[in-house]
MDTraj code that builds the backbone (N, CA, C; nanometers):
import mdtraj as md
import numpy as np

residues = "UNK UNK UNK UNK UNK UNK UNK UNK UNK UNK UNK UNK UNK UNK UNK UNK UNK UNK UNK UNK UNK UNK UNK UNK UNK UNK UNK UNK UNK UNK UNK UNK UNK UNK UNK UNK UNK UNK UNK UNK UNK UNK UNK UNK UNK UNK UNK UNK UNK UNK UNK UNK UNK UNK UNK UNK UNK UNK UNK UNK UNK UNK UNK UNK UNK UNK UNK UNK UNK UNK UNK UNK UNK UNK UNK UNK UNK UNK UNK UNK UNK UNK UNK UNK UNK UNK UNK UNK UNK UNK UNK UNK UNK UNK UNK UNK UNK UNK UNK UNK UNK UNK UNK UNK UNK UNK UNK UNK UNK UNK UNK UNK UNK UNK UNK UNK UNK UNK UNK UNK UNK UNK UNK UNK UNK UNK UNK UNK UNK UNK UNK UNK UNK UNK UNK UNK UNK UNK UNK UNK UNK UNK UNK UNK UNK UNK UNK UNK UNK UNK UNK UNK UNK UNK UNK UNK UNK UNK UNK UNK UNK UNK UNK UNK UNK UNK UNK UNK UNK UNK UNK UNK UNK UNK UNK UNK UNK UNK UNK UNK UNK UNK UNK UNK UNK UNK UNK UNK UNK UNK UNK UNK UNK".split()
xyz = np.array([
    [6.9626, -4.8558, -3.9696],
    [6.8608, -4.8995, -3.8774],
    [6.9258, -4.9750, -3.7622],
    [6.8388, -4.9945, -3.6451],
    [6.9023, -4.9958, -3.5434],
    [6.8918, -5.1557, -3.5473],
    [6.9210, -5.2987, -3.4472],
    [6.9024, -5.4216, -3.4633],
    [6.7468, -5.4502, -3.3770],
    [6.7545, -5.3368, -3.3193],
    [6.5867, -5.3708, -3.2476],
    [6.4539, -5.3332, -3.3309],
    [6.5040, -5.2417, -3.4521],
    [6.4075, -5.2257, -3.5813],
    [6.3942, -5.3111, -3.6528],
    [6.4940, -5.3786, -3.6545],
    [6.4965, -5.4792, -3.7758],
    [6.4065, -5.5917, -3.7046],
    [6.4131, -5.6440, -3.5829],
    [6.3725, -5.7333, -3.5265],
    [6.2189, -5.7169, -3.5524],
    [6.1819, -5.6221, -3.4841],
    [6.0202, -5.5437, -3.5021],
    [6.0137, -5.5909, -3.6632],
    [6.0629, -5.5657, -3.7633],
    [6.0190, -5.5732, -3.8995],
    [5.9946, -5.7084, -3.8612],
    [6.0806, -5.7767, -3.9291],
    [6.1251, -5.9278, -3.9323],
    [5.9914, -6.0046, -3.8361],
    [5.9605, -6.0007, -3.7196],
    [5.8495, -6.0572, -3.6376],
    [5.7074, -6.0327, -3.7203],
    [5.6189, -6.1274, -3.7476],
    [5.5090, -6.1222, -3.8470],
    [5.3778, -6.0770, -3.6832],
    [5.3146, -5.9591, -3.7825],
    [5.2606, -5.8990, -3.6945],
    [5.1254, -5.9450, -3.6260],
    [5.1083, -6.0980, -3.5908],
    [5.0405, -6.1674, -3.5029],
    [5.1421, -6.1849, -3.3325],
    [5.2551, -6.1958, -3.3985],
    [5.3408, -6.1819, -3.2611],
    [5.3511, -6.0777, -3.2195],
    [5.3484, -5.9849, -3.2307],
    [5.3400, -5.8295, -3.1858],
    [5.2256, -5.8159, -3.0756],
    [5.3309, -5.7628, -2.9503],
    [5.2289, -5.7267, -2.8718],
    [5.1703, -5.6062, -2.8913],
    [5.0206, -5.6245, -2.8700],
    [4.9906, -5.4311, -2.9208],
    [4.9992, -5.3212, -2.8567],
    [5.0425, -5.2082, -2.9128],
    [5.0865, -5.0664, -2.8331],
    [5.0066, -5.0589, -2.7018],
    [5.0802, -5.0023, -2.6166],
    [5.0360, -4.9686, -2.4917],
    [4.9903, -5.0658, -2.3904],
    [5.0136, -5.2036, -2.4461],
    [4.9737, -5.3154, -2.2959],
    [5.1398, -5.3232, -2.2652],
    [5.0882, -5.3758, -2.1391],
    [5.2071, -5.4540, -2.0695],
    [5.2319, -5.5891, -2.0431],
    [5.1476, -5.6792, -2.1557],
    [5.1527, -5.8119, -2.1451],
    [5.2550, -5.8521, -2.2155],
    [5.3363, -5.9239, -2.1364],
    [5.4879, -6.0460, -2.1676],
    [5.4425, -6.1159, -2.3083],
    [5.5367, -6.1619, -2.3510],
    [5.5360, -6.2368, -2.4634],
    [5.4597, -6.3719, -2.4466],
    [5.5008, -6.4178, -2.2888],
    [5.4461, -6.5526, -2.2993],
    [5.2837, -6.5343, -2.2563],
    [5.2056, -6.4139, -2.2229],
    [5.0849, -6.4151, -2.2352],
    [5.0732, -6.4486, -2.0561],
    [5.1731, -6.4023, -1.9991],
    [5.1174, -6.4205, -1.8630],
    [5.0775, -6.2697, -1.7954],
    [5.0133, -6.2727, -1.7379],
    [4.9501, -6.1433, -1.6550],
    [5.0919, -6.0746, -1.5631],
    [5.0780, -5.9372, -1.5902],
    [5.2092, -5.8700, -1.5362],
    [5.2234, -5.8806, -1.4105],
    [5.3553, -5.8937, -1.4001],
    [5.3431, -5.9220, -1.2457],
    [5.3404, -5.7843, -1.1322],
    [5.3560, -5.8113, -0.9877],
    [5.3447, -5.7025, -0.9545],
    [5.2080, -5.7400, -0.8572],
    [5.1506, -5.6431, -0.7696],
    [5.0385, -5.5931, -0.7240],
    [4.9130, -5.5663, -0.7744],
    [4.9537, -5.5013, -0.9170],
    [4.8487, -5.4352, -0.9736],
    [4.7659, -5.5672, -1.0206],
    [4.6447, -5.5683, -1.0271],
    [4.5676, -5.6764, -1.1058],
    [4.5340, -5.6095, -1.2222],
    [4.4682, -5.7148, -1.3451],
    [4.4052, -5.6192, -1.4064],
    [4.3322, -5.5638, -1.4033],
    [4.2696, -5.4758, -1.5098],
    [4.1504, -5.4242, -1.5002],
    [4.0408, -5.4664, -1.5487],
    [3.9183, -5.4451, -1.4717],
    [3.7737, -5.5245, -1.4555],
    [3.7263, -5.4779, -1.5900],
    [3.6453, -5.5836, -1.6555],
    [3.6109, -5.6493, -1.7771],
    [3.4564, -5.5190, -1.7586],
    [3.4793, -5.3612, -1.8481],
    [3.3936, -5.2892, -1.8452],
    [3.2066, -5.3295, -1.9032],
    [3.2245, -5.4523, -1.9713],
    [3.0731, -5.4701, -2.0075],
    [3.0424, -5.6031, -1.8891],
    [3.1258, -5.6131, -1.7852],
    [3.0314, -5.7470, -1.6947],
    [2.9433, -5.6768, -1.6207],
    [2.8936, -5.7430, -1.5646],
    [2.7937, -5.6834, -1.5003],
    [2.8542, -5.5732, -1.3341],
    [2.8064, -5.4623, -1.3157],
    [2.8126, -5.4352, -1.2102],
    [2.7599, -5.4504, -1.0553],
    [2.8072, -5.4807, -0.9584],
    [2.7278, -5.4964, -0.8024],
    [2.7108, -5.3550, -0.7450],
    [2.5545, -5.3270, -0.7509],
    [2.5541, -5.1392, -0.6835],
    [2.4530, -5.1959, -0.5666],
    [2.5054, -5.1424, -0.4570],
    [2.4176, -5.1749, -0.2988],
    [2.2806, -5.1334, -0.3233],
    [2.2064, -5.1949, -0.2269],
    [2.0838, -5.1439, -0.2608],
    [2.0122, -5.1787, -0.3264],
    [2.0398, -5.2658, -0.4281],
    [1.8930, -5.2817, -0.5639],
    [1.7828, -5.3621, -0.4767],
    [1.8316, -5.4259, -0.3903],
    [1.7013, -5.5311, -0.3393],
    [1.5984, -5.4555, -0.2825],
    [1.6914, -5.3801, -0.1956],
    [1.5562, -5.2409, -0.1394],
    [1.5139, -5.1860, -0.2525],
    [1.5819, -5.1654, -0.3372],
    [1.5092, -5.0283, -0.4755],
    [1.4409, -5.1126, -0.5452],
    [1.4032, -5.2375, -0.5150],
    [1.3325, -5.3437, -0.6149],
    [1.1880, -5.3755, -0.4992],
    [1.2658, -5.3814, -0.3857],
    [1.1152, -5.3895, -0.2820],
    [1.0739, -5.2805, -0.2391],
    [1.1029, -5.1530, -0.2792],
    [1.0234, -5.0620, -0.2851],
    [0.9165, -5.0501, -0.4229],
    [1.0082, -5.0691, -0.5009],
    [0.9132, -5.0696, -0.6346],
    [0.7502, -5.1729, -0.6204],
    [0.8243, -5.3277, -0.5806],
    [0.7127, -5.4107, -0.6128],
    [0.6084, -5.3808, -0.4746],
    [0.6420, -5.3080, -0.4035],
    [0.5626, -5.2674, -0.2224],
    [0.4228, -5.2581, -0.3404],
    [0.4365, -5.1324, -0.4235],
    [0.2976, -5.0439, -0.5042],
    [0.2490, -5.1169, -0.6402],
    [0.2941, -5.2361, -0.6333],
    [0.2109, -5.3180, -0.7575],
    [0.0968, -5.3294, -0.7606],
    [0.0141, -5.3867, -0.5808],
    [-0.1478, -5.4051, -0.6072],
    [-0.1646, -5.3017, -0.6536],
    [-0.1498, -5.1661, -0.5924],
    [-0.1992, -5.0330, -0.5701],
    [-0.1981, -4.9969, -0.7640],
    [-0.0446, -4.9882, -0.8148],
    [0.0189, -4.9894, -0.9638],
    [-0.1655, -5.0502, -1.0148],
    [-0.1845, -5.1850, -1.0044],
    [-0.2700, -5.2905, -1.0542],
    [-0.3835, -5.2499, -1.0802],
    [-0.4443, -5.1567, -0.9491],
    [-0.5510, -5.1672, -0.8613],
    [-0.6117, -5.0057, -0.9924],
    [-0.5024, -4.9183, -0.9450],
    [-0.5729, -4.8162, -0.9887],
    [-0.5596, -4.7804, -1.2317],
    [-0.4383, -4.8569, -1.2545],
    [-0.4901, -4.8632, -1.3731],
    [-0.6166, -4.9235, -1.4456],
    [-0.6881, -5.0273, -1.3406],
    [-0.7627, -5.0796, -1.4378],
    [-0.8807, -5.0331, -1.3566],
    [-0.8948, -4.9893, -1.2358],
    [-0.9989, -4.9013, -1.2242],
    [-1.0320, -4.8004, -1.2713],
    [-0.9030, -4.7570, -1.3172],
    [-0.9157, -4.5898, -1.3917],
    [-0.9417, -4.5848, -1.5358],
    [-0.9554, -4.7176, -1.5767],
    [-0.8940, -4.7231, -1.7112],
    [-1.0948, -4.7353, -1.7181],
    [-1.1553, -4.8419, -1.6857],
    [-1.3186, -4.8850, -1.6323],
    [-1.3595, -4.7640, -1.5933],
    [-1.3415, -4.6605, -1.5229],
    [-1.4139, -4.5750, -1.5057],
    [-1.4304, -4.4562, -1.5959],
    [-1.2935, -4.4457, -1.6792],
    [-1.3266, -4.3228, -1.7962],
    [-1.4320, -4.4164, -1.9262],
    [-1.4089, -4.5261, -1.9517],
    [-1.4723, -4.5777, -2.0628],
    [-1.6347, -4.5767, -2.0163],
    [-1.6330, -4.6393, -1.8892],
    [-1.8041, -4.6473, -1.8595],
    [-1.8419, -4.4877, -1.8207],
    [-1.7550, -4.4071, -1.7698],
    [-1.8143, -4.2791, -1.7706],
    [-1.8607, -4.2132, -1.9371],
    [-1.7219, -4.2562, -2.0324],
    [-1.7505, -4.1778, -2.1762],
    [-1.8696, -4.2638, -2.2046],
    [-1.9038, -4.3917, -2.2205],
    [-2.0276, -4.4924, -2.2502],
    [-2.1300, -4.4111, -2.2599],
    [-2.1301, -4.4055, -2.0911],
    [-2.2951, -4.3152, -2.0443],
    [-2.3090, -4.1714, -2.0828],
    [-2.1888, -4.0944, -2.1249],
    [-2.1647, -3.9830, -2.1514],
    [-2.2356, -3.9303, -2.3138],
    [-2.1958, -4.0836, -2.3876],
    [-2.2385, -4.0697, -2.5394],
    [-2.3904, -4.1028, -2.5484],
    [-2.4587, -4.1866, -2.4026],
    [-2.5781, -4.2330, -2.4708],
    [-2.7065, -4.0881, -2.3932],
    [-2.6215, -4.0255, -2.3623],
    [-2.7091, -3.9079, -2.3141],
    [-2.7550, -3.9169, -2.1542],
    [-2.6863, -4.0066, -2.0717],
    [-2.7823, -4.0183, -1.9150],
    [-2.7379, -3.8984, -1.8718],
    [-2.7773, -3.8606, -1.7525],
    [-2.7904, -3.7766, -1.6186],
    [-2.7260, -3.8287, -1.5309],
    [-2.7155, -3.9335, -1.4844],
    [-2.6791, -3.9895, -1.3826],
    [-2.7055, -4.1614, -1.3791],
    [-2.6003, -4.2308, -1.3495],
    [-2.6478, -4.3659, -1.3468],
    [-2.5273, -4.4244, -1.2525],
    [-2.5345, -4.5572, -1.2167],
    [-2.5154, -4.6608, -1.1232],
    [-2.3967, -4.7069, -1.1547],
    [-2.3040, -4.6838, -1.0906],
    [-2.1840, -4.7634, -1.1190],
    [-2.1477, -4.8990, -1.0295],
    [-2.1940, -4.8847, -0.9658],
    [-2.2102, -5.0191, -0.8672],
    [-2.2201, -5.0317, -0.6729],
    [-2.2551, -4.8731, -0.6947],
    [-2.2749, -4.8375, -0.5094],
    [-2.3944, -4.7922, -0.5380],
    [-2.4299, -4.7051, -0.3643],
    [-2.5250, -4.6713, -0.3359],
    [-2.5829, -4.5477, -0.4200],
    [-2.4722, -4.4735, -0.4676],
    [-2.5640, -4.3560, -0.4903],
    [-2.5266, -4.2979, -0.6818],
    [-2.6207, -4.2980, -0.7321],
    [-2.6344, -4.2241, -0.8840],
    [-2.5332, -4.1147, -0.8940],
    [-2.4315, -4.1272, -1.0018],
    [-2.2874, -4.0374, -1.0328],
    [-2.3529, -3.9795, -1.1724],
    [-2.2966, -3.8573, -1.2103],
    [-2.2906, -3.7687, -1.3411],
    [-2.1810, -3.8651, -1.4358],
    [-2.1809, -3.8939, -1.5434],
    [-2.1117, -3.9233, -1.6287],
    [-1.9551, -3.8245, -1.6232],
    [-1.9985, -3.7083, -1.6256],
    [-1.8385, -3.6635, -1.6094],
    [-1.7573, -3.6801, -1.4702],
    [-1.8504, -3.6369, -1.3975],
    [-1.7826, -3.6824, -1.2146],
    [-1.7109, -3.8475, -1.2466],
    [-1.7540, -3.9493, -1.2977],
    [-1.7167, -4.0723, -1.2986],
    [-1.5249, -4.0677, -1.4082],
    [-1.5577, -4.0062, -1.5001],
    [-1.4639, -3.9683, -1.5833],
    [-1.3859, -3.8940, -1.5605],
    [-1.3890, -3.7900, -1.4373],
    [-1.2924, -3.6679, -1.3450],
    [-1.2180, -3.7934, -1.2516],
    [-1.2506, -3.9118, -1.1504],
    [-1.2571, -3.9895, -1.0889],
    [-1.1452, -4.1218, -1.1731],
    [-1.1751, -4.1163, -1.3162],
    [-1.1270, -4.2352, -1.3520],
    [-0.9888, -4.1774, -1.3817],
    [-0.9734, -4.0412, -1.4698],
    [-0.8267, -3.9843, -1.5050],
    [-0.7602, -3.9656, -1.3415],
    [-0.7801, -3.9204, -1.2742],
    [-0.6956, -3.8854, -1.1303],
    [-0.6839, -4.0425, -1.1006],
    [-0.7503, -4.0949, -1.1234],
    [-0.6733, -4.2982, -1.1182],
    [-0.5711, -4.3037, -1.1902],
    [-0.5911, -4.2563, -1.3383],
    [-0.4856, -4.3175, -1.4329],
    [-0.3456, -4.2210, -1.3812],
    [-0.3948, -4.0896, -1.3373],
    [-0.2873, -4.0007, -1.3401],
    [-0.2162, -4.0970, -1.1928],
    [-0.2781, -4.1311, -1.1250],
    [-0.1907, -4.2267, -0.9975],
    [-0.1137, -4.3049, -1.0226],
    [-0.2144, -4.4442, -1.1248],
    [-0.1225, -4.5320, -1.2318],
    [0.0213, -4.4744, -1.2716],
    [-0.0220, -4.3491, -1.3603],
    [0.1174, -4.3111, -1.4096],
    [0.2126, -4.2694, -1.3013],
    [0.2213, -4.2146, -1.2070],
    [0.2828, -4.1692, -1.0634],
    [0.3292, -4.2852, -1.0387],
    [0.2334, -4.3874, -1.0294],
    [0.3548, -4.5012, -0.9463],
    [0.4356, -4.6035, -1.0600],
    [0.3941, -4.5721, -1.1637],
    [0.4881, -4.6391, -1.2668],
    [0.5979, -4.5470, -1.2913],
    [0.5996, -4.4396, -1.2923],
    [0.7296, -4.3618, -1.2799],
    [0.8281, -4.3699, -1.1764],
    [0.7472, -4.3660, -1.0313],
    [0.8439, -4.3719, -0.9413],
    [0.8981, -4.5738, -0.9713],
    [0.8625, -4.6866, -1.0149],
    [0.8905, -4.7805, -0.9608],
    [0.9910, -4.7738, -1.0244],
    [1.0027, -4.7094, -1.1882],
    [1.0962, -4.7160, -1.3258],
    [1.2107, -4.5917, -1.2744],
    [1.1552, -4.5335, -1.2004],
    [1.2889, -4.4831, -1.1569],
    [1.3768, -4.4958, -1.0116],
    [1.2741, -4.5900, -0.9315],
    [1.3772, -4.6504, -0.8747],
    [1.4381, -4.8071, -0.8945],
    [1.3757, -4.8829, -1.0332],
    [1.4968, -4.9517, -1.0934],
    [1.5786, -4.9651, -1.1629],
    [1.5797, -4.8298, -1.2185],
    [1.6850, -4.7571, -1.3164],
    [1.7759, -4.6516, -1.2219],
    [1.7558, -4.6520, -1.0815],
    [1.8530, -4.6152, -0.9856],
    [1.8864, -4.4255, -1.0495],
    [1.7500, -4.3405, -1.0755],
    [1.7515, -4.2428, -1.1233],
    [1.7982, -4.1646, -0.9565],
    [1.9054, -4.0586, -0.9924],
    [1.9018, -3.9801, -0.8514],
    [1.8877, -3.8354, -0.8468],
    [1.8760, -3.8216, -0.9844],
    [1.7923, -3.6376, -1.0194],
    [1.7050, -3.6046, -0.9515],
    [1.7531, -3.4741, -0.8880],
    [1.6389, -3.3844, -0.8733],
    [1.5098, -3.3686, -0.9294],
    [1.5863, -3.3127, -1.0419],
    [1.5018, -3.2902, -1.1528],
    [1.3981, -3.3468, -1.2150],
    [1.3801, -3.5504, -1.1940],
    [1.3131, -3.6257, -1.2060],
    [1.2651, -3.6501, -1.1331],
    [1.2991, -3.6626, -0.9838],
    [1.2073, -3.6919, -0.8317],
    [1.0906, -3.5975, -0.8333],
    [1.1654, -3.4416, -0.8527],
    [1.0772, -3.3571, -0.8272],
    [0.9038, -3.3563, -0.8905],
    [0.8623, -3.3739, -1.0063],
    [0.7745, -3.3789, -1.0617],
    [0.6914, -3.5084, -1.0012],
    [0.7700, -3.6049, -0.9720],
    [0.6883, -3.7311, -0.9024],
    [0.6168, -3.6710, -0.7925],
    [0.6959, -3.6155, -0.7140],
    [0.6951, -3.5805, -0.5629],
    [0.5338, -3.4742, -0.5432],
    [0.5527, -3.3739, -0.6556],
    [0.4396, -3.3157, -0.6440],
    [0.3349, -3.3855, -0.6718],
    [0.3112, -3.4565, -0.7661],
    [0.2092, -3.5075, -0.8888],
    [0.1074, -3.6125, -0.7301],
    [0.2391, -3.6713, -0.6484],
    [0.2195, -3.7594, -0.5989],
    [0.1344, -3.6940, -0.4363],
    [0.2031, -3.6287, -0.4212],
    [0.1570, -3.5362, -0.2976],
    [0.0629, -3.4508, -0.3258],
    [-0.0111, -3.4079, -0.4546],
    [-0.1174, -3.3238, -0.4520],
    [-0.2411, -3.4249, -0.4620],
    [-0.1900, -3.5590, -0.5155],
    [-0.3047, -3.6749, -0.5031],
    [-0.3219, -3.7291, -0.3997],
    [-0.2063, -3.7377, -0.2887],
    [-0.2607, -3.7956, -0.1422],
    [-0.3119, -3.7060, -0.0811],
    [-0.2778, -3.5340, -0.1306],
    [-0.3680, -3.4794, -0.0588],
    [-0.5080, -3.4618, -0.1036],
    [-0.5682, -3.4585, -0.1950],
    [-0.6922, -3.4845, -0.2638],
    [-0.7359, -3.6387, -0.2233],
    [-0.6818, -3.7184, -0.1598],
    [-0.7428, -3.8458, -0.1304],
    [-0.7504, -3.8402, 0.0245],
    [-0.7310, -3.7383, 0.0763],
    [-0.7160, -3.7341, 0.2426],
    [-0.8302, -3.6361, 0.2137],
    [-0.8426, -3.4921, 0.1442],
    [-0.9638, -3.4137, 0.1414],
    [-1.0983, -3.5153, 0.1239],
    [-1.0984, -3.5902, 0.0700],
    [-1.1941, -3.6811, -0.0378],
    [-1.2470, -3.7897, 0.0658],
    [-1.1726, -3.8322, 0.1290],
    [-1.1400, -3.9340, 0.2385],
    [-1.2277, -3.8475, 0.3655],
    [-1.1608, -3.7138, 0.4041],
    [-1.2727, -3.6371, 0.4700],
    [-1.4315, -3.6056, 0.4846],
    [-1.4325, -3.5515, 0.3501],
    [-1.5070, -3.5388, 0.3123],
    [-1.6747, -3.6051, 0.2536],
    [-1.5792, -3.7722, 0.2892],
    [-1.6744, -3.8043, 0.2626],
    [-1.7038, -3.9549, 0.3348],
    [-1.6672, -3.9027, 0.4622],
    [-1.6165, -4.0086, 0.5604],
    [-1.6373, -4.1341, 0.5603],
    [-1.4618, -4.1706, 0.5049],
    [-1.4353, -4.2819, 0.4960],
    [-1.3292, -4.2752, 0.5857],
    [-1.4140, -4.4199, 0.6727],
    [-1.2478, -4.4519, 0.7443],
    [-1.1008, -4.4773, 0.6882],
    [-1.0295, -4.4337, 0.8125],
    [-0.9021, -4.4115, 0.8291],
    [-0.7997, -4.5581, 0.7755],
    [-0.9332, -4.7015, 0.8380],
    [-0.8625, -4.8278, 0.7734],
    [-0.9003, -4.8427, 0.6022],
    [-0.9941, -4.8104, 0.5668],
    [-1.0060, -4.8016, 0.4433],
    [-0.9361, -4.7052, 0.3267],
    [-0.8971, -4.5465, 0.3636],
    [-0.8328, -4.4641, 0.3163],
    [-0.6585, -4.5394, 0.3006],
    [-0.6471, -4.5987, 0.4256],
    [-0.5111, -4.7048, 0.4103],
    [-0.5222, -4.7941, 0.2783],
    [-0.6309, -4.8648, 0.2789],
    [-0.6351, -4.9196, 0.1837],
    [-0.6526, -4.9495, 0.0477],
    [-0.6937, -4.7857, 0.0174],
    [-0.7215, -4.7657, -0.1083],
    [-0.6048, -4.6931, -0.1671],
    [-0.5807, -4.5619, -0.0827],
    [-0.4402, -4.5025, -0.0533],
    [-0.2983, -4.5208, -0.0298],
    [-0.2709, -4.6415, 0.0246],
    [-0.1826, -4.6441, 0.0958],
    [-0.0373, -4.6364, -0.0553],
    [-0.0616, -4.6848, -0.1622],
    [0.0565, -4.6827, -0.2536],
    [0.1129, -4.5017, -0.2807],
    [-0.0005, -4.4344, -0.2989],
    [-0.0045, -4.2761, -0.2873],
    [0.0991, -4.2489, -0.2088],
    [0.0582, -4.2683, -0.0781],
    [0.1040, -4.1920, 0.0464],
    [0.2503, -4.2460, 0.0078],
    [0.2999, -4.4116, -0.0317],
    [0.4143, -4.4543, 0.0113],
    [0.5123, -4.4103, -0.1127],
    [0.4516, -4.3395, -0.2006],
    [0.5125, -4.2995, -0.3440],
    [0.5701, -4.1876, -0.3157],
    [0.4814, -4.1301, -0.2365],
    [0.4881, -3.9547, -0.2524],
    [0.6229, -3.9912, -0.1072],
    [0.6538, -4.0749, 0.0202],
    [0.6964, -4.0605, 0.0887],
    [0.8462, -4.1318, 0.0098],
    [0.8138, -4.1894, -0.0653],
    [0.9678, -4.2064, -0.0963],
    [1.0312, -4.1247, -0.2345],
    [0.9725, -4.0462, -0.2834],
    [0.9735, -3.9112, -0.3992],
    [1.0873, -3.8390, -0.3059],
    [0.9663, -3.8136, -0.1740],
    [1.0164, -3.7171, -0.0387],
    [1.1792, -3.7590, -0.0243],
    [1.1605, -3.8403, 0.0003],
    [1.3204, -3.9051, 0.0589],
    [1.4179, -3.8977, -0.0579],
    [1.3940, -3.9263, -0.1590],
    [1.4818, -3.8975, -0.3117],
    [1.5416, -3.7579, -0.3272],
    [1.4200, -3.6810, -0.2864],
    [1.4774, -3.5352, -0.2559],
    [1.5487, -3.5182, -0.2337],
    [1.5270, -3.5118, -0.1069],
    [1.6120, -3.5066, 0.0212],
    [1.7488, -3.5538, -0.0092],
    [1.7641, -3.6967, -0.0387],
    [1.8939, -3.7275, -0.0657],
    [1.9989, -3.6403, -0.1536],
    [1.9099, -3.5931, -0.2386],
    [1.9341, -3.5332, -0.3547],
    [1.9820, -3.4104, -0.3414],
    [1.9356, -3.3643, -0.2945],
    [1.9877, -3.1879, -0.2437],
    [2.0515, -3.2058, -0.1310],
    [2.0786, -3.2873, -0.0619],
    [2.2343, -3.2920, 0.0803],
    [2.3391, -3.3525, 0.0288],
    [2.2820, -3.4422, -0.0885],
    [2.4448, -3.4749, -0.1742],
    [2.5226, -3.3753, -0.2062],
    [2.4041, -3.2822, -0.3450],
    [2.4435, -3.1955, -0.3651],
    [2.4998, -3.0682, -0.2722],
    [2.4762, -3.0238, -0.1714],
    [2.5034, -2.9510, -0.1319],
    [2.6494, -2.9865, -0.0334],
    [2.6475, -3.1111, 0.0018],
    [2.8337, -3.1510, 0.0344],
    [2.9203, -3.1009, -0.0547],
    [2.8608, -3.1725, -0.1826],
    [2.9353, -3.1887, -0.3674],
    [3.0285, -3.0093, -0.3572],
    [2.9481, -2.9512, -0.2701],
    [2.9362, -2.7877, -0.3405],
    [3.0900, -2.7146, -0.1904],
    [3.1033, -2.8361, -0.1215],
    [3.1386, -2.7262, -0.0007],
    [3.3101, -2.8119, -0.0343],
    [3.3762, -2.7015, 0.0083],
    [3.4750, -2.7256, -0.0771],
    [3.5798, -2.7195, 0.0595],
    [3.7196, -2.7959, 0.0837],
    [3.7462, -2.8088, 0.2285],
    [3.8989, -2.7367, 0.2219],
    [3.9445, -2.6754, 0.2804],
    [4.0419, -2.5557, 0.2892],
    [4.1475, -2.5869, 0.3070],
])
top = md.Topology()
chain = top.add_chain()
for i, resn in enumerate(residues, 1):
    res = top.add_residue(resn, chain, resSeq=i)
    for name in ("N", "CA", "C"):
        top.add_atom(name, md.element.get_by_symbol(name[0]), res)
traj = md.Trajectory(xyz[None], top)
């Protein structure tokens, strides 16, 4: 055996530095340029979260507004639905069908769910296609059913803002996720000579 084996034996294996570092005996950081390397469970700094956090909380009233309206309008629609009415008063001018009130309350909840998806995926910093996409429609076939609806049954333009406005700003930033999404990809793809 060689005298540098024997040494290795002989040293009780708390002194042993372990395979593959490059730390000195005396426990000082190697010298050189290189630093070490960053501590993989601290936390990371990714640009952006403050915007991807004030986009999220922008649609909270709206988030607020339409779960618990939607949530009130299927129960008092099923209510009146079980006790047999025709039509009754929900708190405006004009007498609703029990199911019209209950068609009215799910396209709420289905909004609810739209903007709780988009907020959870832009603070989980999601950048799929694949996940934008389904927002994007879900979200854009409801602002357009709230602009028909809005027509149709003329309500102003400041009020459609106001009942609407989380819709429109969901579906416009779905839009933009896209977008990002498929010009990344399509750089990702072009390959330089």
């Amino acid at each position: 055996m060689s005298d540098e084996l024997r040494d290795q034996e002989d040293r009780p294996a708390d002194d042993a530095a372990p395979a593959g570092d490059d730390v000195p005996a005396d426990g000082a950081p190697p010298a050189g340029d290189e630093a070490p390397p960053a501590d993989p469970s601290g936390p990371v700094a990714r640009p952006g979260a403050g915007r991807r956090l004030l986009a999220a909380m922008v649609t909270l009233p709206w988030f607020l507004a339409y779960g618990i309206t939607g949530a009130w309008a299927v129960t008092r629609g099923a209510q009146a639905y079980s006790e047999g009415l025709k039509d009754f008063d929900v708190g405006y001018t004009r007498f609703v069908t029990p199911t019209s009130v209950m068609y009215v309350g799910a396209l709420l909840l289905a909004a609810f769910a739209v903007l709780l998806a988009c907020a959870l995926l832009l603070l989980f910093e999601r950048r799929s296609g694949a996940v934008w996409l389904p927002v994007l429609l879900i979200a854009g076939g409801l602002t357009a059913g709230s602009i028909w609806a809005a027509v149709r049954g003329d309500l102003a333009p400041v009020l459609w803002l106001l009942f609407f406005f989380g819709l429109a700003f969901v579906t416009v930033v779905a839009l933009v996720r896209v977008v990002q999404v498929t010009r990344a990809g399509r750089r990702a793809r072009i390959v330089r000579p």
